[in-house]
C-alpha positions as CSV (number, residue, x, y, z in Angstrom):
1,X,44.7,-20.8,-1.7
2,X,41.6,-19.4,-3.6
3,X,41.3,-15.5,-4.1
4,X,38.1,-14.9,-5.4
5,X,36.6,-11.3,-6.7
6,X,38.6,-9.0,-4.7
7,X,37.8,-5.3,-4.6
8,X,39.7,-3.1,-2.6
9,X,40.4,0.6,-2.5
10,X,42.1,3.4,-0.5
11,X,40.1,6.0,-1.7
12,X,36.8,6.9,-4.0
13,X,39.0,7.8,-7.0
14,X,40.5,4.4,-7.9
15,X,39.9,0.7,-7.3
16,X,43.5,-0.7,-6.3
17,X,41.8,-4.5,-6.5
18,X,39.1,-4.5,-9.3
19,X,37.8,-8.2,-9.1
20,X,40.6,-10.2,-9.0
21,X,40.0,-13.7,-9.1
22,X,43.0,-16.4,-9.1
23,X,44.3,-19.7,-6.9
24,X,47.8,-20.1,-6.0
25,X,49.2,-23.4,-6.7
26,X,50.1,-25.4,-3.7
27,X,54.5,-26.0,-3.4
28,X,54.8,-24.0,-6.6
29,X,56.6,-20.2,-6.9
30,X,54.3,-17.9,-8.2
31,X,55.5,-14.5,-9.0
32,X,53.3,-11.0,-9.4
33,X,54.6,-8.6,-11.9
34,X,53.3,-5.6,-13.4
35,X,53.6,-1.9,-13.4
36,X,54.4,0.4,-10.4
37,X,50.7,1.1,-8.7
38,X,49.4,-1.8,-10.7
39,X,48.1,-3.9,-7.3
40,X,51.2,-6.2,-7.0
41,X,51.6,-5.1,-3.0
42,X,48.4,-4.8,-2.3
43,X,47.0,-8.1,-3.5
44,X,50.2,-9.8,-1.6
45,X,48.7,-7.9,1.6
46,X,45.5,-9.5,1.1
47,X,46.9,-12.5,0.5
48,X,48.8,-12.2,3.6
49,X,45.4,-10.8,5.6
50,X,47.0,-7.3,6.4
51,X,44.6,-5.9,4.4
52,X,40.9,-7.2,4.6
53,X,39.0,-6.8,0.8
54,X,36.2,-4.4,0.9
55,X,34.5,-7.5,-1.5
56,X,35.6,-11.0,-2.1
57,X,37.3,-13.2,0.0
58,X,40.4,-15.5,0.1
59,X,40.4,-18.9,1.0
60,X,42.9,-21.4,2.6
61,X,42.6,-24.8,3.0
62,X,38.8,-24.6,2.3
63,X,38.2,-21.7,5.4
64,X,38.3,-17.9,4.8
65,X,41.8,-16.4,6.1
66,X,39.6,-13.9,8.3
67,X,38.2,-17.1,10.0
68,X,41.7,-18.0,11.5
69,X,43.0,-16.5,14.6
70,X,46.2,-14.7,14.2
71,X,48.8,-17.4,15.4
72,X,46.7,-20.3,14.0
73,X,47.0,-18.1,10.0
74,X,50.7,-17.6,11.3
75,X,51.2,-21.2,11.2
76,X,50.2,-21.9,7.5
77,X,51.4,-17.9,6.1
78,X,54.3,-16.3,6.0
79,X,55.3,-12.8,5.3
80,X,58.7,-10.5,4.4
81,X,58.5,-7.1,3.5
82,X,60.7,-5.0,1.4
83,X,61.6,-2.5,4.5
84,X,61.7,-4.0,8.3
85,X,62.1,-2.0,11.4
86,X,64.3,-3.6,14.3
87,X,66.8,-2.7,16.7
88,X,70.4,-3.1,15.0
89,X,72.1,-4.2,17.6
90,X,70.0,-7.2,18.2
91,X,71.5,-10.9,17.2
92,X,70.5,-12.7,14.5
93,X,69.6,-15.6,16.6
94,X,67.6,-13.6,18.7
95,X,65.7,-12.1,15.5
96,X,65.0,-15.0,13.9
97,X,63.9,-16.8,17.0
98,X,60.8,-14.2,17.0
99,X,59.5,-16.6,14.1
100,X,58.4,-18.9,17.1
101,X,55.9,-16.6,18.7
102,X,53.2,-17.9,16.8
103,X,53.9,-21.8,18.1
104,X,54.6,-20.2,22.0
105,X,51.7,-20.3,24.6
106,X,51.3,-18.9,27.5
107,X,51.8,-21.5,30.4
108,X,53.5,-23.9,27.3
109,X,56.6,-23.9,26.0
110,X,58.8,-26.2,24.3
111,X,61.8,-25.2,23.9
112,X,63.6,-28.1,22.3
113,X,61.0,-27.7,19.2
114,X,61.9,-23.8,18.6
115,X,65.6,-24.4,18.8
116,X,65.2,-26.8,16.0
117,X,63.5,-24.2,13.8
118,X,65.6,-22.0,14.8
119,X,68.7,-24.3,13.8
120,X,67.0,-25.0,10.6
121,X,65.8,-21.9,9.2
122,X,69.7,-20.6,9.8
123,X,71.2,-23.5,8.1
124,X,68.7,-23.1,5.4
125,X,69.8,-19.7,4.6
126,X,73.0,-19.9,4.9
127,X,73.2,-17.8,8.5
128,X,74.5,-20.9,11.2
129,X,78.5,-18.8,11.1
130,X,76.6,-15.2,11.9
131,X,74.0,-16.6,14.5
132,X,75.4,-14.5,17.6
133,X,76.6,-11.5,15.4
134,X,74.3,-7.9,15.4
135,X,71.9,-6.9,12.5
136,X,74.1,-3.8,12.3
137,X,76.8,-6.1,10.6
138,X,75.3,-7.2,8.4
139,X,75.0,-6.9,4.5
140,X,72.0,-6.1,2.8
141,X,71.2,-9.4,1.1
142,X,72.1,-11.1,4.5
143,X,69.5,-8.9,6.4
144,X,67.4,-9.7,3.9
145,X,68.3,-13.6,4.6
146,X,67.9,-12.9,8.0
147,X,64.2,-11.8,7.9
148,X,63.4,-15.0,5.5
149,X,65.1,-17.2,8.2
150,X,62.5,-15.7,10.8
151,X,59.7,-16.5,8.7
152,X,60.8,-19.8,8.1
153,X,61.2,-20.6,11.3
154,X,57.7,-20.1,11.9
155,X,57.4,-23.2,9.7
156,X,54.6,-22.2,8.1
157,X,53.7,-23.7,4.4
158,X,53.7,-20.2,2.5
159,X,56.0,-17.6,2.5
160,X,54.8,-14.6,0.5
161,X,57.7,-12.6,-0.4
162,X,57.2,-8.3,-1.4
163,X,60.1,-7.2,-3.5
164,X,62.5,-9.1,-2.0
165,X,65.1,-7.7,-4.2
166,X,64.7,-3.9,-3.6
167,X,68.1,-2.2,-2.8
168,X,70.0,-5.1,-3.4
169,X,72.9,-5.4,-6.1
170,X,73.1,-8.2,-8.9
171,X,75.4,-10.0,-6.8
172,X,73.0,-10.6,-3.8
173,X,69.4,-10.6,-6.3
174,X,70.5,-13.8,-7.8
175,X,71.6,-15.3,-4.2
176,X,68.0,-14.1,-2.7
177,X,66.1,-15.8,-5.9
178,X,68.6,-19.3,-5.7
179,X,67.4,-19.5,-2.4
180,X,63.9,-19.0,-2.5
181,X,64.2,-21.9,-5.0
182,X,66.0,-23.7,-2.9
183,X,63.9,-23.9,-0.4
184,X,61.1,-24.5,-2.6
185,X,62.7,-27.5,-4.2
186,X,63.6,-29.1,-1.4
187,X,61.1,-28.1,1.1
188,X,58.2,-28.2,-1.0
189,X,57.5,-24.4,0.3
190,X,54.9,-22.8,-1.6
191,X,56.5,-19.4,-2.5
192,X,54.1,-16.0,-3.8
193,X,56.5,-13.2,-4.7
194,X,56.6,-9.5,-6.2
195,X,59.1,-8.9,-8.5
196,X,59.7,-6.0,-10.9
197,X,62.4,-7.5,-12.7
198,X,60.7,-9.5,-15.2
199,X,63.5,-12.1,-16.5
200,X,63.8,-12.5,-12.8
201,X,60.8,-13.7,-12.7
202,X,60.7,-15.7,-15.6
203,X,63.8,-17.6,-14.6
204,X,62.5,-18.3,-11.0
205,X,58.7,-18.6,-11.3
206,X,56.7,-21.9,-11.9
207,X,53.5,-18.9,-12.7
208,X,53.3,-15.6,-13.2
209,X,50.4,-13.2,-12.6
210,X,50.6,-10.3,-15.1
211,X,48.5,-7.3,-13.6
212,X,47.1,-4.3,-14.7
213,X,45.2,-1.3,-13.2
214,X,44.6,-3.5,-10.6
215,X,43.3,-6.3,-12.4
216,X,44.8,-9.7,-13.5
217,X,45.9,-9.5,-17.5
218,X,46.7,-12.9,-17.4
219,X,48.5,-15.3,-15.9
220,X,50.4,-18.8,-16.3
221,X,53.6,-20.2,-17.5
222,X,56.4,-17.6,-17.5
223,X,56.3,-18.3,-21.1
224,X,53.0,-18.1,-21.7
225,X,52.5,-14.6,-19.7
226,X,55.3,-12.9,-20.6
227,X,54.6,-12.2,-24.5
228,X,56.2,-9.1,-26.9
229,X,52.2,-8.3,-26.9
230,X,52.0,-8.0,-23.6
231,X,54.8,-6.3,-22.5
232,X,53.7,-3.8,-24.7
233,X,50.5,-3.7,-23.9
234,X,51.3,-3.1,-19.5
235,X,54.7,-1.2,-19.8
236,X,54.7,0.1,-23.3
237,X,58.1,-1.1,-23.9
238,X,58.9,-2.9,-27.3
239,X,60.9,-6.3,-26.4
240,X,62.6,-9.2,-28.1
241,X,62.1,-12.7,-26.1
242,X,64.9,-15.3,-26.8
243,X,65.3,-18.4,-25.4
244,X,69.3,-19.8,-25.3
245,X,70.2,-23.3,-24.5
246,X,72.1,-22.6,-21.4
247,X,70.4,-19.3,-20.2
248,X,66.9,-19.9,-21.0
249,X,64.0,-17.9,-22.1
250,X,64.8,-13.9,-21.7
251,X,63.9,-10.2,-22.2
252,X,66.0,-7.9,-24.3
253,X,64.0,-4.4,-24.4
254,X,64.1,-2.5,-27.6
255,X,62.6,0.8,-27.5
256,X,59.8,2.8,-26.0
């Protein structure tokens, strides 16, 4: 995927995109970082086409993501949001099986082939036990499993991930993050995520995009982005970056 000069705003008094030019590696995780209101959402919802740049464009496989008809982009993109709205009493089987819709047509069905994804994307995140049990029941990091599992299950090549994180303890962050690279590793799933913790991202990314006032900073290895410089520069934070044998390369903030 290509994502070439992008300009976007809400309003006249700020660009939120201010030409942002990058290309997402193909079966790699590539994480977004930066400051709150620094464009990490928004360039994730152009990526994702639910927002359309005002200038630019974003390309997929060589075709414009505009060009695509909804379930046909559905096929090759998917996307989970920090916040989802659903019924709570509806079954987790039932849920994820919505990730199909995109595969389902009209006088066509084959059911055989969505029960498989369906299968799959449970056992992948660890949900096959809780299939017939409510939303309602659940945890937060396995609602937040949940909604990945729908989105894999529309076996689609990316899954674009926005704070995936948010409200969720230690406990459940670091089970969220082993899975996405999981399912990276073994499905060669090309993963484009916002984080705001940045050692979470340097532990869990294969690239990091470092933004800015909506604009890229840089971007690259986790250990090439993420620099005392720099942190300093985008969050005016002083840091010390170690790297230990066993816990690799990480953050320790200083002062402000």
């Amino acid at each position: 995927m290509k994502v070439s000069q992008i300009e976007l705003s809400y309003d006249q008094k700020k660009n939120h995109l201010d030409g942002v030019t990058t290309s997402l590696e193909k079966g790699k995780i590539t994480t977004i970082i930066g400051p709150n209101g620094c464009g990490k959402s928004t360039l994730l919802s152009v990526i994702s086409r639910n927002n359309a740049p005002q200038q630019g464009s974003v390309t997929l496989e060589q075709k414009d993501i505009m060009a695509y008809k909804a379930k046909e982009f559905a096929k090759k993109l998917a996307i989970v949001y920090q916040q989802n709205t659903v019924p709570q009493d509806i079954t987790i089987e039932k849920l994820v099986a919505y990730g199909r819709v995109p595969h389902q047509q009209l006088m066509k069905k084959n059911a055989e082939e969505d029960e498989e994804a369906v299968n799959w994307a449970l056992t992948a995140t660890n949900l096959m036990q809780k299939r017939t049990c409510k939303l309602e029941a659940l945890s937060g990091g396995e609602r937040q499993r949940v909604w990945i599992a729908m989105a894999l299950a529309q076996k689609s090549s990316i899954l674009c991930l926005d704070e995936p994180t948010t409200y969720l303890d230690i406990f459940y962050q670091i089970e969220l993050l082993e899975l996405v690279k999981k399912l990276n590793e073994e499905n060669s799933l090309t993963i484009v995520m916002v984080l705001h913790d940045i050692n979470q991202a340097i532990k869990y990314s294969d690239h990091i995009i470092l933004m800015k006032d909506g604009k890229i900073l840089c971007e690259g290895s986790p250990i090439e982005t993420v620099t005392v410089d720099r942190v300093k520069e985008v969050y005016g934070v002083e840091v010390i970056i170690e790297t230990h044998e066993s816990a690799g390369t990480y953050m320790v903030p200083v002062s402000i």
